[in-house]
MMTF fields as JSON, N, C-alpha, C and O atoms, coordinates in Angstrom:
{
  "mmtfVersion": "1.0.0",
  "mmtfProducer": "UNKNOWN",
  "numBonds": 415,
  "numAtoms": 416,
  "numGroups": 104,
  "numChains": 1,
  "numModels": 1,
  "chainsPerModel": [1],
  "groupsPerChain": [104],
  "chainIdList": ["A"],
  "bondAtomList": [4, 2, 8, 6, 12, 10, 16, 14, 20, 18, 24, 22, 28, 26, 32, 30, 36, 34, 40, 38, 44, 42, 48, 46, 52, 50, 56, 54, 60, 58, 64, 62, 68, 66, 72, 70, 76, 74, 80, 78, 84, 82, 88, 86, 92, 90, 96, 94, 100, 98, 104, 102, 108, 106, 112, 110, 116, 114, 120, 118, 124, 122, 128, 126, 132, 130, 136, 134, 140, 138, 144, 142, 148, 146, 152, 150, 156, 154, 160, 158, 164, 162, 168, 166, 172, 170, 176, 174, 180, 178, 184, 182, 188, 186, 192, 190, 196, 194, 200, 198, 204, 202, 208, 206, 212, 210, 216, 214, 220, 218, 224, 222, 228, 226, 232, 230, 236, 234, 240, 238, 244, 242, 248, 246, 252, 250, 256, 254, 260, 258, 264, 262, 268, 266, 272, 270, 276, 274, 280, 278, 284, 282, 288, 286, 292, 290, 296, 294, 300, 298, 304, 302, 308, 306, 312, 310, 316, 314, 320, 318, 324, 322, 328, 326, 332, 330, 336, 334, 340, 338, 344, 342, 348, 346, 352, 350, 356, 354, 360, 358, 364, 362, 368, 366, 372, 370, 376, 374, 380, 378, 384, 382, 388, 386, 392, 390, 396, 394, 400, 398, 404, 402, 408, 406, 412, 410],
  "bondOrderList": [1, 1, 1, 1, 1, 1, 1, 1, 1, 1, 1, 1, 1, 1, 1, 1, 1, 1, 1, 1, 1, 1, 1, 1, 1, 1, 1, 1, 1, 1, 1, 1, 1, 1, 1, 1, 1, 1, 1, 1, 1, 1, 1, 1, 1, 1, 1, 1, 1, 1, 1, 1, 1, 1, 1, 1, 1, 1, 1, 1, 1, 1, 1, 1, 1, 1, 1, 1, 1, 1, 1, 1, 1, 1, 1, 1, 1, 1, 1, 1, 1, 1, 1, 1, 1, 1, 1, 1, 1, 1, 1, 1, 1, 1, 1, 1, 1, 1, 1, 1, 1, 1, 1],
  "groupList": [{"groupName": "UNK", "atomNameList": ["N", "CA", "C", "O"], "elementList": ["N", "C", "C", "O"], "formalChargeList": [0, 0, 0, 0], "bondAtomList": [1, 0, 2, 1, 3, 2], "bondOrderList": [1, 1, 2], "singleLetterCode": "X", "chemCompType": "L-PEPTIDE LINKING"}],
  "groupTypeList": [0, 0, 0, 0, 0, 0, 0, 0, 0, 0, 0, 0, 0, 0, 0, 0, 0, 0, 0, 0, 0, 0, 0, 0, 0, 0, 0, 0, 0, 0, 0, 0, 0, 0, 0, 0, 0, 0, 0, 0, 0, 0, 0, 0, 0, 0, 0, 0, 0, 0, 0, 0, 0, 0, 0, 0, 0, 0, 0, 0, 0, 0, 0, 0, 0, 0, 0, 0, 0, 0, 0, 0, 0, 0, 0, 0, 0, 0, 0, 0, 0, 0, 0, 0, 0, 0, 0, 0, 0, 0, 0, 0, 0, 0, 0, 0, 0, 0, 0, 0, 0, 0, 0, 0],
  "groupIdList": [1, 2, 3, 4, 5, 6, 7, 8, 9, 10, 11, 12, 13, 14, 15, 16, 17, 18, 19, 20, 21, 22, 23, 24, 25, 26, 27, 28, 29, 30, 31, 32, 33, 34, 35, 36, 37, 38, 39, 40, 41, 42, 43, 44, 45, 46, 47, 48, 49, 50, 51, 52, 53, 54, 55, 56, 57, 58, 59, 60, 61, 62, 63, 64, 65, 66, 67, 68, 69, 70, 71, 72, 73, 74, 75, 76, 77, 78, 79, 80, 81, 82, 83, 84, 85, 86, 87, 88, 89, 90, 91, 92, 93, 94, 95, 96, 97, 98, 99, 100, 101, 102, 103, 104],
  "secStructList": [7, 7, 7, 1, 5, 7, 7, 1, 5, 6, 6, 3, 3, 3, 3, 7, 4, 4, 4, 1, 7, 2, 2, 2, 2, 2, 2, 2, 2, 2, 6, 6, 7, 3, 3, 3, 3, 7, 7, 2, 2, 2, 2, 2, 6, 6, 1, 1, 7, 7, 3, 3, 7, 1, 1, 1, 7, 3, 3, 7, 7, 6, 6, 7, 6, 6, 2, 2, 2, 2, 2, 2, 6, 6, 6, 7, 7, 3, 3, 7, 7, 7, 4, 4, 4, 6, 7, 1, 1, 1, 7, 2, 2, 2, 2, 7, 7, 7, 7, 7, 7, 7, 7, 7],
  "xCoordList": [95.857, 96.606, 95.712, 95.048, 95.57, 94.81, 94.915, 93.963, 96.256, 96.547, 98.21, 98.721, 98.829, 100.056, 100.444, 101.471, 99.656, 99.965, 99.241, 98.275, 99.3, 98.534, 98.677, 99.338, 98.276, 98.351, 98.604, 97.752, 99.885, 100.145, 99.568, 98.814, 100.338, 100.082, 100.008, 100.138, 99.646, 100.293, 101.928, 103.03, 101.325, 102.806, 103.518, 104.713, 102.916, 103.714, 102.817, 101.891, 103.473, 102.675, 103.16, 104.229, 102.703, 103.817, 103.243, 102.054, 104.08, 104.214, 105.253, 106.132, 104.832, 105.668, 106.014, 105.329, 107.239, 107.948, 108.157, 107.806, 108.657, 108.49, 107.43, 107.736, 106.365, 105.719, 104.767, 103.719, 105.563, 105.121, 105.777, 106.835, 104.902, 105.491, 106.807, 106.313, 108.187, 108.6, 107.93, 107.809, 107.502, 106.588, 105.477, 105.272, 104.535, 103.995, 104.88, 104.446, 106.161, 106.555, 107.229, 107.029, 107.94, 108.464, 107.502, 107.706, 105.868, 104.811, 104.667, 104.715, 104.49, 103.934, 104.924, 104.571, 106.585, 107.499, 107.719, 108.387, 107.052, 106.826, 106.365, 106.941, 105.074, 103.794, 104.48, 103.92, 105.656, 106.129, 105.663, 105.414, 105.554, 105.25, 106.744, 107.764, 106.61, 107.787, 107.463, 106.327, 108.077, 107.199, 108.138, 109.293, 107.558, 108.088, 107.564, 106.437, 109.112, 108.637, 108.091, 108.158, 107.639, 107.112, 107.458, 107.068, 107.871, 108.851, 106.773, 105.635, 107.175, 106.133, 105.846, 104.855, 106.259, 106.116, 105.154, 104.106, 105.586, 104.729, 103.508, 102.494, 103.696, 102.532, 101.293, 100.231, 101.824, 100.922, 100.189, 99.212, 100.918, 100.523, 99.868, 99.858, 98.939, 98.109, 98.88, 98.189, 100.695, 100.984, 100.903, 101.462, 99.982, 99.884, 97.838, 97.416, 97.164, 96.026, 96.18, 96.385, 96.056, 96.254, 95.57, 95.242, 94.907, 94.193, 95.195, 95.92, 95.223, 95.819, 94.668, 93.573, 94.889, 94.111, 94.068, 93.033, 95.49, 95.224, 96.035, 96.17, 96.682, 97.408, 98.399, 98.285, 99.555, 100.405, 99.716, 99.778, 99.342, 98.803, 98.338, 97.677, 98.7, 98.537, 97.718, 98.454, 97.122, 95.948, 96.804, 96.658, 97.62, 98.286, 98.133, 97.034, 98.637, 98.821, 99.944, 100.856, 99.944, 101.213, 101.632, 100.56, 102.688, 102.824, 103.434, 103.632, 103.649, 103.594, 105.098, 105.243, 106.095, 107.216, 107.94, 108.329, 108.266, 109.537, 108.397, 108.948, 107.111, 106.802, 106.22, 106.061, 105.957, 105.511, 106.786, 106.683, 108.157, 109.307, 109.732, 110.424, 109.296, 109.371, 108.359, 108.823, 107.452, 106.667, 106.753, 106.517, 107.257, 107.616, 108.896, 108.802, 109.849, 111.087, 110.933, 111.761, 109.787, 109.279, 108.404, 107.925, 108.753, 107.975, 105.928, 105.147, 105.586, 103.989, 104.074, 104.906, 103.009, 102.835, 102.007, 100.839, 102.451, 101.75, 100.919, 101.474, 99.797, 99.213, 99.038, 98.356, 99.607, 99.508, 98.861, 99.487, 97.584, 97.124, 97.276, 97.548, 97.18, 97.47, 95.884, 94.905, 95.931, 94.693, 93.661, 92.453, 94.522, 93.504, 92.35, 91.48, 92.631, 92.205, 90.565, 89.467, 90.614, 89.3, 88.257, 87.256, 89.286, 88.989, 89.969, 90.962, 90.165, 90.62, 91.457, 92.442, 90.668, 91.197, 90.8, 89.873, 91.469, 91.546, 92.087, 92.024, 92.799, 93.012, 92.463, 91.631, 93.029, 92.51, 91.541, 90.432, 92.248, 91.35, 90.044, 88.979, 90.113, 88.979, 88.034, 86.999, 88.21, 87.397, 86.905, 85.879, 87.19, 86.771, 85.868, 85.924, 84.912, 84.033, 84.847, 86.062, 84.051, 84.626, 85.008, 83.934, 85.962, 86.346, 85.59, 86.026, 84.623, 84.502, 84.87, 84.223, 86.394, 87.032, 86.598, 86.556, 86.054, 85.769, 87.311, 88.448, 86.637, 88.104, 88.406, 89.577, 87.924, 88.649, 89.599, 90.151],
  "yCoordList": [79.447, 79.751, 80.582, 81.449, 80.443, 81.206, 82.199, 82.751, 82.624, 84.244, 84.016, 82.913, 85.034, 85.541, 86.098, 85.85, 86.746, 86.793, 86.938, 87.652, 86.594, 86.164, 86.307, 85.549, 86.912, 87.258, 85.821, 84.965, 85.912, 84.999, 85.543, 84.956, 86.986, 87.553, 88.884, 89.267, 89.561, 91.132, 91.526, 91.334, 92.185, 92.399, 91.471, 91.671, 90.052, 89.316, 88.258, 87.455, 88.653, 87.841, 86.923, 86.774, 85.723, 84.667, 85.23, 85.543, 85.361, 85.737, 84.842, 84.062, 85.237, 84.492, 85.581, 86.265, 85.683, 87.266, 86.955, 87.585, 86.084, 85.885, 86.191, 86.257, 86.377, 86.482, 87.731, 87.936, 88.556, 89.87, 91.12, 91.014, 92.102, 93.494, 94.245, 94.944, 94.58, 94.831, 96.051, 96.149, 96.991, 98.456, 97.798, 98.427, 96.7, 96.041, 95.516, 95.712, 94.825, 94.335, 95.74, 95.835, 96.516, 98.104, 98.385, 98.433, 98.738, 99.073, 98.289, 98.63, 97.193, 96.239, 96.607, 96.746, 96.653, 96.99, 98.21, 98.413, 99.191, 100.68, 100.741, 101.104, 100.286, 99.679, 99.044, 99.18, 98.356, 97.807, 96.268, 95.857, 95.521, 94.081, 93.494, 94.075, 91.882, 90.891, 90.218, 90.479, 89.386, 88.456, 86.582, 86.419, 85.795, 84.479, 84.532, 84.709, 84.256, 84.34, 82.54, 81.773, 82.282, 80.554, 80.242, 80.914, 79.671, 79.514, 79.622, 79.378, 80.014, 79.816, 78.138, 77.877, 77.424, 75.922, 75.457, 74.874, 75.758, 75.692, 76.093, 75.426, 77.278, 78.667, 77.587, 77.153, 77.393, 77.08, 75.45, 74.888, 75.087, 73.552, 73.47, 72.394, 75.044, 75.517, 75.677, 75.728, 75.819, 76.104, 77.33, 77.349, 78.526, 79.118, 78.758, 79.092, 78.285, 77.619, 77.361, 76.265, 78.38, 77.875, 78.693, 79.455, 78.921, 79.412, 79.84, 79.024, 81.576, 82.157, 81.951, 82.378, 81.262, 81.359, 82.334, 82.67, 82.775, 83.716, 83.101, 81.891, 84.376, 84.114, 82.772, 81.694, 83.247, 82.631, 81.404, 81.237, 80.813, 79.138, 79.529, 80.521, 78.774, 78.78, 76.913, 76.002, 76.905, 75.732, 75.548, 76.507, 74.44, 74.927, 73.309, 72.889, 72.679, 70.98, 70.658, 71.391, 69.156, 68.337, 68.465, 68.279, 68.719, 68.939, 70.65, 71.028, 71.407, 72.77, 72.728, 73.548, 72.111, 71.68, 72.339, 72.157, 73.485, 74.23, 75.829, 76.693, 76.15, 77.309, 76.879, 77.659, 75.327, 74.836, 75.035, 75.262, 75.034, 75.256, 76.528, 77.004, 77.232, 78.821, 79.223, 80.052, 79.11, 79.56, 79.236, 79.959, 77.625, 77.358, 78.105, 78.359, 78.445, 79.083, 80.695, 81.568, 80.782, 82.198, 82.988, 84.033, 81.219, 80.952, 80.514, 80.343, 80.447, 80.474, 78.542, 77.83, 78.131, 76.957, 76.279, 76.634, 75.584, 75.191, 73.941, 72.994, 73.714, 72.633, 71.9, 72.447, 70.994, 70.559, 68.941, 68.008, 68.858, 67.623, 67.032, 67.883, 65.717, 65.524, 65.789, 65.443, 66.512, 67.287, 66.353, 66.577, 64.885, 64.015, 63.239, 62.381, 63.7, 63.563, 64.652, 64.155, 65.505, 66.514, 65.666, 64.95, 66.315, 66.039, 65.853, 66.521, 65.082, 64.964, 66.399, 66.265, 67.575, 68.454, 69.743, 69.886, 70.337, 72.107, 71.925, 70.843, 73.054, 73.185, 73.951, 74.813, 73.605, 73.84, 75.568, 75.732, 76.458, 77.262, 77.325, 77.766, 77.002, 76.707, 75.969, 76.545, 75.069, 74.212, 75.064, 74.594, 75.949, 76.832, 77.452, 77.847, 77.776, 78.903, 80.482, 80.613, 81.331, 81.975, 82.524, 82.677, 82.784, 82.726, 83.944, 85.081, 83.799, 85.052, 85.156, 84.728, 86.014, 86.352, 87.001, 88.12, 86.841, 87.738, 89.21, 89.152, 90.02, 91.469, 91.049, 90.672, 90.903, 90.624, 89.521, 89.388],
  "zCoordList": [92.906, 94.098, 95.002, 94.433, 96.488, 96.93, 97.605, 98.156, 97.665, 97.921, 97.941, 98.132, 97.752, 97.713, 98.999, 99.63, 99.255, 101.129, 101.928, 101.661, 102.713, 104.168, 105.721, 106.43, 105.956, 107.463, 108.801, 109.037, 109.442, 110.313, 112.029, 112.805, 112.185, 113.605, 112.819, 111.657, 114.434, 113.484, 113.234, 113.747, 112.125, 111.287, 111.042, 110.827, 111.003, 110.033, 108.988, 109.101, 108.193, 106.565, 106.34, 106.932, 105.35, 104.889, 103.546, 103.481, 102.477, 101.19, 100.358, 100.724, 99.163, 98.148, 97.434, 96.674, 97.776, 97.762, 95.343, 94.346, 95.537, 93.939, 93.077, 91.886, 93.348, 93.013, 92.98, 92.368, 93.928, 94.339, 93.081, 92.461, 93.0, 93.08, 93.534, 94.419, 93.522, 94.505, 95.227, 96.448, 94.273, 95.501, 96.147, 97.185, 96.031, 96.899, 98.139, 99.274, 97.945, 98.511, 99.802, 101.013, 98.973, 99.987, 100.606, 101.819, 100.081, 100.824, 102.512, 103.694, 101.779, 102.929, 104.631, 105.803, 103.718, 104.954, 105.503, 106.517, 104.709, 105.168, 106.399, 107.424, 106.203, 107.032, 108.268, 109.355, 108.189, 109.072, 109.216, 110.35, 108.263, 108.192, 108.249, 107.877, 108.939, 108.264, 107.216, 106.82, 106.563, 105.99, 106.179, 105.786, 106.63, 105.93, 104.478, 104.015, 103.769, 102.514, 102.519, 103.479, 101.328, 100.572, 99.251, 98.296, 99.195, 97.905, 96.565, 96.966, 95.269, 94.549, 94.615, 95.298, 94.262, 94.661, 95.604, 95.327, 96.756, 97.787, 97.452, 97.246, 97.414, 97.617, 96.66, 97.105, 95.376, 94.354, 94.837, 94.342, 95.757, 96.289, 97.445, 98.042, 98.171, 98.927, 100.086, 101.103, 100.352, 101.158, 102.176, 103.272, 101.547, 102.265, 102.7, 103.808, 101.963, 102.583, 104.371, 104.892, 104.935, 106.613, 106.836, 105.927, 108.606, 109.307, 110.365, 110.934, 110.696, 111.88, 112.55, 112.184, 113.596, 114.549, 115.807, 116.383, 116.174, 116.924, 118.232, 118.413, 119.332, 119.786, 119.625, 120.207, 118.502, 117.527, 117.639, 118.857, 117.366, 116.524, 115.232, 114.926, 114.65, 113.226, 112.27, 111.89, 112.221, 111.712, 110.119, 109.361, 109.635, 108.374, 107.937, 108.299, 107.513, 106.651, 106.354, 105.973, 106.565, 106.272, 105.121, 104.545, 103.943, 102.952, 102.766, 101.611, 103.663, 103.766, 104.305, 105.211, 104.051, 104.862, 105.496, 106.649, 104.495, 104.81, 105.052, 105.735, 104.599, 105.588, 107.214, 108.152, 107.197, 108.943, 109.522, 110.728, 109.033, 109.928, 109.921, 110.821, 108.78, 109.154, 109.905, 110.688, 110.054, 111.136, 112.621, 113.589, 112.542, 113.762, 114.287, 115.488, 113.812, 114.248, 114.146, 114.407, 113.745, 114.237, 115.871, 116.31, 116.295, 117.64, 117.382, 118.318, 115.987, 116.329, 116.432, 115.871, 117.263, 117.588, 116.138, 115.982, 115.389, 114.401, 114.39, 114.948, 113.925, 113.964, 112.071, 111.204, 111.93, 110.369, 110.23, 109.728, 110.748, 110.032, 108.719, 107.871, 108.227, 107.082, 106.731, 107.393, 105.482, 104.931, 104.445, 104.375, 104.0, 103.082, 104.641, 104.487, 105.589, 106.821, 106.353, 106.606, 105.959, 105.658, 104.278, 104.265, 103.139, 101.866, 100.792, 101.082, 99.398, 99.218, 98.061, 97.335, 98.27, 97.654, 98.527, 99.324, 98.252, 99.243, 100.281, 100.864, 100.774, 102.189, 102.987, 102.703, 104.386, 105.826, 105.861, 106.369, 105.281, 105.253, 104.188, 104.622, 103.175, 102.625, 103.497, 103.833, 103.799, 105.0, 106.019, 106.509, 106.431, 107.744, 107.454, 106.289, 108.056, 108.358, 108.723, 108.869, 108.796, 109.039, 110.746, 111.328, 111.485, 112.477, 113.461, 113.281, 114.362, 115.135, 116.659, 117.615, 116.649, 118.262, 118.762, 118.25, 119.905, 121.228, 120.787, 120.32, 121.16, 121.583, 122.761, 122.724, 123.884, 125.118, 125.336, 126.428]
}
């Protein structure tokens, strides 16, 4: 699995709250995070494998069903190619380089 949680925008994560800590989980909201949770299912089937790209778009894959509609109804614009479009194993963020944003 390639992470349990993951950064979408600021202050909001997609997590697989099942799979968490709950004092990880209190921490995170101390801090003042949301989270879309991802069911473990997903999570383990690289649904959280996506790329924040930044000003809400989110780079994620077909197969990711029900966190591409939580994210979308969170307002971020999602993009989900079908992955076997790359390779036939890993997802979209594995595939990436690593991202460098201008601050301005």
């Amino acid at each position: 699995m390639d992470g349990l949680v993951v950064p979408l925008a600021p202050k909001l994560l997609a997590a697989c709250l099942n799979a968490l800590e709950d004092w990880g989980i209190q921490q995170l909201r101390d801090w003042g995070f949301d989270f879309l949770d991802v069911s473990y299912r997903e999570a383990k089937n690289l649904g959280v494998n996506f790329v924040a790209l930044g000003n809400d778009q989110v780079l994620s894959m077909k197969g990711a069903n029900d966190l591409n509609a939580k994210m979308r109804a969170a307002g971020l614009k999602v993009y989900d190619p079908d992955r076997s479009m790359f390779t036939l194993g890993g997802g979209v963020h594995c595939l990436c380089q690593a991202l460098c944003r201008d601050e301005g």
